[in-house]
C-alpha positions in Angstrom: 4.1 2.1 -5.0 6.9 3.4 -2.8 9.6 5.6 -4.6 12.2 3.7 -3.7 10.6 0.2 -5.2 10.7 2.2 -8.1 14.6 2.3 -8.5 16.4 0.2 -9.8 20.2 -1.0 -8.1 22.9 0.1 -9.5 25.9 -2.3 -9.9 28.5 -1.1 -6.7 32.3 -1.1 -7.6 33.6 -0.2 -4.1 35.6 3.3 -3.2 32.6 4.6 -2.2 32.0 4.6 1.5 28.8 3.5 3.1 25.9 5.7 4.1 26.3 7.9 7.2 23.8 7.4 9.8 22.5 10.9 8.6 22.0 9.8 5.2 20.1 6.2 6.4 17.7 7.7 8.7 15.5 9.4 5.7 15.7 6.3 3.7 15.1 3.8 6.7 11.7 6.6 6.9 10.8 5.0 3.2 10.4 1.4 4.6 8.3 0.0 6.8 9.6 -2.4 9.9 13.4 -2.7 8.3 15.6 -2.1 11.5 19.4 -0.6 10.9 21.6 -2.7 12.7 25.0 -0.6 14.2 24.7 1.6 10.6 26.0 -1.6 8.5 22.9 -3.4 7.4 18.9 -4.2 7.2 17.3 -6.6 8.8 13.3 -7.4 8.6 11.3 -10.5 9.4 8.3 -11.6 8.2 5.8 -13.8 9.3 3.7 -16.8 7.4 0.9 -19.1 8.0 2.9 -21.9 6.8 6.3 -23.7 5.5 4.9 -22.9 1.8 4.2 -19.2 1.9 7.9 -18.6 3.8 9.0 -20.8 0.9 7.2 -18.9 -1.7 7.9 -15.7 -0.4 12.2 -16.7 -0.2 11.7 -17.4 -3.6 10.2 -14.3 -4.7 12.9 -12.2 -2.7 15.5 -14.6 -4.6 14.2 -13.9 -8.1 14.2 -10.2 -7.3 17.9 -10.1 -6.0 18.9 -11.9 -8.8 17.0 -9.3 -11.1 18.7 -6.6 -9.1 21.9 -8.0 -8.7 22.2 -7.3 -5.3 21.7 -10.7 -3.1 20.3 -10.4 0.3 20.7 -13.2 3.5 17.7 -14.8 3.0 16.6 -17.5 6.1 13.4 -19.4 6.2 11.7 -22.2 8.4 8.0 -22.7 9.1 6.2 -19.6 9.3 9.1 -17.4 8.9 11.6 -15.6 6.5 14.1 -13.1 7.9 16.0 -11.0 5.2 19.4 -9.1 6.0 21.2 -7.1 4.0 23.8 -5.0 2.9 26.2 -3.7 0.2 29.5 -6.2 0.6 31.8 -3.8 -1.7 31.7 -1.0 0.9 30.8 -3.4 4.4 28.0 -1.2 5.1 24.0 0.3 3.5 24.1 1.9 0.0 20.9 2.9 -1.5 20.5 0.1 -2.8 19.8 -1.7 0.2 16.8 0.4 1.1 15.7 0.1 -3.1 15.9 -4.3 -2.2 14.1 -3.7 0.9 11.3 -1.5 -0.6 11.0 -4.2 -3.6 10.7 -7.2 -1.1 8.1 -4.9 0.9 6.1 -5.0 -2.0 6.2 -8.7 -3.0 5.9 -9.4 1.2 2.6 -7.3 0.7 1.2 -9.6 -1.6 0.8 -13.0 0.0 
């Protein structure tokens, strides 16, 4: 299990300002295929053999956001599910971004 998947989000109350792109780049190395788009947020797609597994799979990521409170984009069609996200209180990554992506890396690993 990847440290990070072990975490759990912590509730964000703003003041704080995002990650530097010196602090992302060792937690980006933690998950696998997550691309850091202009140092504000993650974005991964992943790929299915069908509409029901994309489904599936947007409904695992949802149960999981709502478990961690922190809600990710999540956009599916047939075959597909892209996930984007990023910590709204501070418009840019937390760790708590990389923690969701490590979580829905795991439950992506599954299928």
């Amino acid at each position: 299990m990847n440290r990070l998947a072990e975490k759990k989000c912590v509730p964000c109350r703003g003041g704080v300002p995002p990650l530097t792109p010196e602090q992302i780049k060792p937690l980006q190395q933690q998950v696998s295929g997550w691309e850091v788009v202009e140092n504000h947020h993650l974005k991964k797609q992943f790929k299915f053999p069908d509409f029901k597994q994309a489904l599936d799979f947007a409904n695992r990521v949802g149960a999981i956001a709502e478990e961690q409170d922190h809600h990710p984009d999540i956009c599916f069609g047939w075959g597909k599910a892209e996930i984007i996200t990023w910590t709204h209180k501070v418009n840019g990554l937390t760790e708590n971004d990389f923690i969701l992506a490590a979580k829905i890396d795991e439950v992506g690993s599954r299928r």
